[in-house]
N, C-alpha and C positions, 0 to 999 in steps of 0.2 A: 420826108422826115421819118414815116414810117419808116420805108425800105434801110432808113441807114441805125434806126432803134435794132431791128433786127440785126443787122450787120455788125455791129459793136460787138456784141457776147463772140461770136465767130471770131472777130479780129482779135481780140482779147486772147479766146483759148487760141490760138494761131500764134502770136506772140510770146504768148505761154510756153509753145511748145520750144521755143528759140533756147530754153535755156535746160532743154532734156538732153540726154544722152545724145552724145553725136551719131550720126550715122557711118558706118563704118563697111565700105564693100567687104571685106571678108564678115565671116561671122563669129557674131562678141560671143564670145564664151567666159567674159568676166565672171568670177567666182567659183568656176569650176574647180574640183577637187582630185585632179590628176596633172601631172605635167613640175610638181610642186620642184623639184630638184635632181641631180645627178651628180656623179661622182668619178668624173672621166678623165684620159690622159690624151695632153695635149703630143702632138707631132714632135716637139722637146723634152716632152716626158713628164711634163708638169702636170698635176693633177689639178683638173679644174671644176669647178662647181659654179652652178646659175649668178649664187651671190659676186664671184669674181668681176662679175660685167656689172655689176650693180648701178646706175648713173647712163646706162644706155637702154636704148630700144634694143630687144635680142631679137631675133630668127631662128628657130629652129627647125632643120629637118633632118629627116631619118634619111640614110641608104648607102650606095653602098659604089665603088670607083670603077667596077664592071658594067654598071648600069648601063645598058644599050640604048634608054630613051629617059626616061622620065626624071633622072638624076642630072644629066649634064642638061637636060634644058630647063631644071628648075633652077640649079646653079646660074644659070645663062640669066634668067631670068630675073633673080637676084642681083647678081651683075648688074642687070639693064636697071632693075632699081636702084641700087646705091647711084648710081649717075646720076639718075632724075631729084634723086634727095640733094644732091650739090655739099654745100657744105654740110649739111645735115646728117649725112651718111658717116662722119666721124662720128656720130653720136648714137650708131646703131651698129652692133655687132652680130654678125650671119657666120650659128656653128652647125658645123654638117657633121652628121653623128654615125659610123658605117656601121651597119647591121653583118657586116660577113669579116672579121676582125681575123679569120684564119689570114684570107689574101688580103684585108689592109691593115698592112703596119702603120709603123708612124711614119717610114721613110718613103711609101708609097702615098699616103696623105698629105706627106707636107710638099710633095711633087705633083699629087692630082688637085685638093681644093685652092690653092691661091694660085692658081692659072684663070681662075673664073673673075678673080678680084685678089690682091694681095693681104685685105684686112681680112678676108674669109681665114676662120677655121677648121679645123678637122679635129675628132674628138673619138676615140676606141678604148675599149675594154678589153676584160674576157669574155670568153663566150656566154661564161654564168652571168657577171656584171650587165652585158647587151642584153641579156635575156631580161634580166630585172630590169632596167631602165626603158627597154622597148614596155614593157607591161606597164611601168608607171607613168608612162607617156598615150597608152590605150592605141600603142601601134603594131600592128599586124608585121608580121613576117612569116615571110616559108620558104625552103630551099628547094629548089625545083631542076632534078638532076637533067646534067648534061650527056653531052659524047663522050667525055668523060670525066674521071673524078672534080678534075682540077675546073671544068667549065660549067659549073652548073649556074643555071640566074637565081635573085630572090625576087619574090613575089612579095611587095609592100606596102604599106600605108604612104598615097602620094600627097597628104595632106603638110604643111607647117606650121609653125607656131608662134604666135606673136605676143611676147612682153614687153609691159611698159616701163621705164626709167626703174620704178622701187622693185622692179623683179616679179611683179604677177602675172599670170598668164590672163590674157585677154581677148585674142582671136588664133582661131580657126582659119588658115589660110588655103584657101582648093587648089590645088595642080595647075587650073587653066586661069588662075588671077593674074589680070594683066599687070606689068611693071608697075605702069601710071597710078593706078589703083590701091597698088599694096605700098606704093612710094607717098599717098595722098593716106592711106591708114595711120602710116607712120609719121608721121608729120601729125597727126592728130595724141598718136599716144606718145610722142616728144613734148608736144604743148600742152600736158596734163590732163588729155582728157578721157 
């Protein structure tokens, strides 16, 4: 009778705890104060902003359709999420945003991002607009010359970005986030949490 007096406060705050913040594999950056909006042009030439998805899960990431590694297998990876989400993946929109807007147009975007997934977007600027947007997203870039003019790589922020349904940013998502993971995130910030 003793051992279950003490045991009681323990279960209690343990029960307690069932109705805190979910746990979430990437990292919750709810509330943060950068990432707020953008002002970009879709592969058709439409100008699109965060609110436009407004009623979905978004994805955001930076880069760029030269990417040699870290772009096509986050894309990929992406990809392998919306499948794991099932029907749920209609309810979450992945825009990929180029940081090198000289060599991606819109006709090279809208041929490189929906080969990964056909609801994926592509989203470019100017070089001024990518400039401000990368900064109010606290994403790195640098051009890092080639053999020549036309081949050089960018050096980037390999991080994503995860909104909820009313459009706030929420997580932080790493480069090496497995599918299962960010597909089990999203499913958390579908069901309101």
């Amino acid at each position: 009778m003793f051992v279950l007096r003490r045991l009681l406060p323990f279960l209690a705050a343990l029960l307690a705890g069932c109705g805190q913040s979910p746990h979430f594999f990437s990292t919750d950056i709810t509330g943060a104060r950068f990432g707020r909006d953008f002002a970009l042009t879709d592969s058709a030439g439409q100008v699109r902003r965060l609110a436009d998805y407004r009623g979905k899960a978004v994805v955001i990431f930076f880069g760029y359709t030269q990417c040699p590694d870290v772009c096509p297998t986050t894309l990929s990876g992406m990809a392998e999420t919306m499948k794991l989400l099932g029907e749920d993946a209609k309810r979450v929109q992945v825009l990929f945003i180029t940081l090198d807007p000289e060599r991606d147009t819109r006709e090279v975007l809208a041929a490189y991002v929906p080969q990964f997934d056909p609801s994926f977007v592509g989203l470019s600027a100017d070089l001024a607009t990518t400039a401000a947007t990368a900064k109010e997203f606290k994403v790195f870039y640098q051009r890092q010359p080639g053999s020549t003019p036309k081949t050089y790589t960018i050096d980037h922020t390999a991080t994503s970005y995860a909104y909820d349904p009313q459009g706030r940013l929420r997580l932080l998502v790493q480069y090496s986030e497995p599918p299962q993971d960010l597909a089990a995130d999203l499913k958390l910030l579908l069901a309101g949490k």
